[in-house]
C-alpha atoms as a printed R data frame, in Angstrom:
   type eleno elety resid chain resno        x       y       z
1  ATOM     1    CA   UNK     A     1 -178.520 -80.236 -43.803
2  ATOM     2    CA   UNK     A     2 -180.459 -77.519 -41.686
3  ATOM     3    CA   UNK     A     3 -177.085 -77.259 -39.280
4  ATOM     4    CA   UNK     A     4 -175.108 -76.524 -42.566
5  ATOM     5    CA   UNK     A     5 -177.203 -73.871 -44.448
6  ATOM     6    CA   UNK     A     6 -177.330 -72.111 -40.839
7  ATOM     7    CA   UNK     A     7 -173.468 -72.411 -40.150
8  ATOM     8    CA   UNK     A     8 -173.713 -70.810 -44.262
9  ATOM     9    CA   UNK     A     9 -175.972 -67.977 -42.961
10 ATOM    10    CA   UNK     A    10 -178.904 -68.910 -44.102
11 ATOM    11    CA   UNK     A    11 -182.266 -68.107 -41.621
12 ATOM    12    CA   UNK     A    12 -184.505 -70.732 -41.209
13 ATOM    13    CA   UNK     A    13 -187.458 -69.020 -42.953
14 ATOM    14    CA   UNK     A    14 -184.765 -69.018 -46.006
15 ATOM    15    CA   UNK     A    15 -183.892 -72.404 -45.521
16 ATOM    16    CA   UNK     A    16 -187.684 -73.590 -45.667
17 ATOM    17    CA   UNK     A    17 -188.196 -71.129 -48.741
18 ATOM    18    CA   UNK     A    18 -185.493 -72.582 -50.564
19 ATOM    19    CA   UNK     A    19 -186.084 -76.494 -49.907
20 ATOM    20    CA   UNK     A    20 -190.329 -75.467 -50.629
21 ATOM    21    CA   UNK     A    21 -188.330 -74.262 -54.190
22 ATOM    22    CA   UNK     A    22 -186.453 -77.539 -54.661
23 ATOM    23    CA   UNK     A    23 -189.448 -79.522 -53.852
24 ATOM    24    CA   UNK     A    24 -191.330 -77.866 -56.223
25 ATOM    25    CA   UNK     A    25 -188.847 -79.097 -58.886
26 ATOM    26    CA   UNK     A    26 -187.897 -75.093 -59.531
27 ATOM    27    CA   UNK     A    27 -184.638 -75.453 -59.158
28 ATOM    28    CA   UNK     A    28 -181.570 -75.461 -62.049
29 ATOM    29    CA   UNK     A    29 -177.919 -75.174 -62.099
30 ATOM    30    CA   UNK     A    30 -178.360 -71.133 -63.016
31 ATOM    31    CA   UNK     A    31 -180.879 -70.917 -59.700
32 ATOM    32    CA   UNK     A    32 -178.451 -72.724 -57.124
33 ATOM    33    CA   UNK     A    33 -175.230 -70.250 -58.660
34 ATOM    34    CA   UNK     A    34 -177.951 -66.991 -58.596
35 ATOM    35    CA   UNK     A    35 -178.535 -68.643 -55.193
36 ATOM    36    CA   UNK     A    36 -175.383 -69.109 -53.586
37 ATOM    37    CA   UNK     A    37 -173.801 -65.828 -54.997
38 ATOM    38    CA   UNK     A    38 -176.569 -63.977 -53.561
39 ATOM    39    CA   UNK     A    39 -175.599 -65.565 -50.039
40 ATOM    40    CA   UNK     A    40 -171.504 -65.010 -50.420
41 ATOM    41    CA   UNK     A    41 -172.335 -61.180 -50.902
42 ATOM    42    CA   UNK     A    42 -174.350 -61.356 -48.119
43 ATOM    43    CA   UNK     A    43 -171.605 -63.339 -46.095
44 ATOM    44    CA   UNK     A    44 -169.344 -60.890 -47.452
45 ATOM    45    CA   UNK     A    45 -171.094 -57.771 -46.252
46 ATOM    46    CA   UNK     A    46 -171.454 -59.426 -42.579
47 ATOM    47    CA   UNK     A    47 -167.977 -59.747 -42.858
48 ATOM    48    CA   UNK     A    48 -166.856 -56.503 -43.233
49 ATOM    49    CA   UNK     A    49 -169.150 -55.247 -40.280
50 ATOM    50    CA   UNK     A    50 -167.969 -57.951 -38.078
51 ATOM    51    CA   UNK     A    51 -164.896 -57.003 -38.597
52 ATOM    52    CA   UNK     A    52 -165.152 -53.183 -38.113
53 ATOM    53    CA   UNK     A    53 -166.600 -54.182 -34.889
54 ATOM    54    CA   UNK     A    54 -163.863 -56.534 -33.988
55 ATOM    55    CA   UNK     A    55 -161.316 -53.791 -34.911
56 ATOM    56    CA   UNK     A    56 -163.267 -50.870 -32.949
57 ATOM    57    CA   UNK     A    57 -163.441 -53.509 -29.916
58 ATOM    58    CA   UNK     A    58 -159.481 -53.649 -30.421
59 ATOM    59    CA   UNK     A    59 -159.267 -49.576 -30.260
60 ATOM    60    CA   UNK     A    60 -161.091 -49.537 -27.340
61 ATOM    61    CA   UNK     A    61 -159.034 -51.958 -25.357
62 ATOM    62    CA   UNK     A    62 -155.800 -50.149 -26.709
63 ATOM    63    CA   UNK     A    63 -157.288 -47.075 -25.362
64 ATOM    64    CA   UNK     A    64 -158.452 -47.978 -22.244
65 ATOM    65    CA   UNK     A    65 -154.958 -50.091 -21.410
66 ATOM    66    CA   UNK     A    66 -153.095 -46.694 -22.785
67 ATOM    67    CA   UNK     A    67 -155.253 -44.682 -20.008
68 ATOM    68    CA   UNK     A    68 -157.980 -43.237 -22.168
69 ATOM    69    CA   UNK     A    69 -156.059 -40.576 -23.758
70 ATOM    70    CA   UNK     A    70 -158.031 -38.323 -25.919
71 ATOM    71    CA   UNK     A    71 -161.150 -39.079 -27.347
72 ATOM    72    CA   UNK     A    72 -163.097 -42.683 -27.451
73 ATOM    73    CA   UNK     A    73 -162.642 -44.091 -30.018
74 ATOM    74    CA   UNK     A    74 -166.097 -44.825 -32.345
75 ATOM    75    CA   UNK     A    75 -167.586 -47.292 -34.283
76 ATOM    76    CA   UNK     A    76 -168.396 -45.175 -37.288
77 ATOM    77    CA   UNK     A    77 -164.602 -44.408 -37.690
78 ATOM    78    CA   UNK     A    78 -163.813 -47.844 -37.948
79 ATOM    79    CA   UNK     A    79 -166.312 -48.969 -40.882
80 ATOM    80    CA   UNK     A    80 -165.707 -49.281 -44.428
């Protein structure tokens, strides 16, 4: 269970917060949605970085296989 809330992005300090709430009996079908939509935003943002990385990391190859013409590119023109 630990293996999947990590793969779901989940630290383990969160992971022991949230099982010390379920073992307390505090937990409902509204707290796991509040719960889980709270960690898809999360995923979401993490997403869009990762990918604005992986796309600058794509520039930069482009431009150093094209022989560094102009300027570098930069991270901050590739984020959202």
């Amino acid at each position: 269970m630990i293996k999947l809330q990590q793969t779901l992005g989940y630290t383990l300090g969160e992971i022991l917060a949230l099982n010390e709430e379920y073992q307390a009996g505090e937990h409902s079908p509204e707290r796991t949605v509040a719960v889980l939509q709270t960690q898809i935003e999360r995923l979401r943002l993490r997403k869009e970085a990762l990918d604005a990385a992986l796309n600058f990391l794509q520039g930069k190859v482009e431009w150093i296989r094209s022989g560094k013409p102009g300027d570098a590119p930069r991270l901050e023109d590739y984020r959202c």
